[in-house]
C-alpha positions, -999 to 999 in steps of 0.1 A, spaced: 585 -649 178 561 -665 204 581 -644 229 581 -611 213 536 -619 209 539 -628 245 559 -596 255 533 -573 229 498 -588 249 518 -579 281 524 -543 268 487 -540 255 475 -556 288 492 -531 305 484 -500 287 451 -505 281 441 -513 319 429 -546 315 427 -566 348 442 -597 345 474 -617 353 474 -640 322 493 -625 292 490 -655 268 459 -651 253 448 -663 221 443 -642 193 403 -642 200 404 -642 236 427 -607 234 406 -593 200 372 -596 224 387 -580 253 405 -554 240 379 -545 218 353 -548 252 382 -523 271 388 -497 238 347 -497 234 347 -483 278 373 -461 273 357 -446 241 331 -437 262 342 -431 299 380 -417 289 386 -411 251 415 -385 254 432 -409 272 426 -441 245 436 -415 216 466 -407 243 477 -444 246 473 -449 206 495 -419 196 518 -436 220 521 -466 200 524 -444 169 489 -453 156 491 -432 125 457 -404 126 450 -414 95 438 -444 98 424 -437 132 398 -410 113 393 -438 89 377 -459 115 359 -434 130 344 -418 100 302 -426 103 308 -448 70 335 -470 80 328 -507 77 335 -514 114 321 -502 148 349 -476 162 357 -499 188 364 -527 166 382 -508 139 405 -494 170 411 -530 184 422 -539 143 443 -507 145 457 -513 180 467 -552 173 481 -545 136 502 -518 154 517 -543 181 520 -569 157 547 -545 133 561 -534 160 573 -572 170 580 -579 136 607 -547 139 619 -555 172 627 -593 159 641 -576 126 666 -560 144 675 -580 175 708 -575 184 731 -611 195 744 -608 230 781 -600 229 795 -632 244 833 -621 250 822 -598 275 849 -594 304 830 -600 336 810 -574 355 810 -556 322 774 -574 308 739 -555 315 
């Protein structure tokens, strides 16, 4: 599973624009600097933040949630939540279903 967190912060690193190398971030370190990107797009590129979370299948719903003036959380932080919880299932299904590697493969038949 460490792999599959490893590959998600890569995917979130790269999506979200955030300029760095180093993909193994602790669950802090990523939280404060997603949330410190999602808070500059909010306000420099929002179409393309709402782009990138209907890409990851971010469900409206709970996006409005967030962003209602009475939610709990500032929209930034309640996208970050929504943005990690979504990566997080996502790993969960791609480690649900892995598939073995065949291993009676003739040669130059393998990927």
């Amino acid at each position: 599973m460490k792999n599959e967190t490893k590959r998600g912060n890569a995917v979130i690193v790269k999506n979200f624009e955030i300029d760095t190398d180093k993909t193994d971030f602790s669950d802090e370190e990523l939280f404060d600097i997603l949330s410190q990107q999602i808070s500059d797009m909010l306000e420099r590129k929002p179409e393309y933040l709402f782009s990138l979370m209907y890409r990851m299948d971010v469900l409206e719903k709970k996006i409005k949630t967030v962003l209602h003036p009475m939610a709990v959380d500032l929209p930034h932080i309640g996208l970050t939540k929504l943005v990690l919880e979504r990566q997080e299932e996502r790993n969960r299904t791609r480690e649900m279903y892995r598939q073995k590697p065949i291993e009676d493969l003739e040669d130059g038949l393998e990927y």
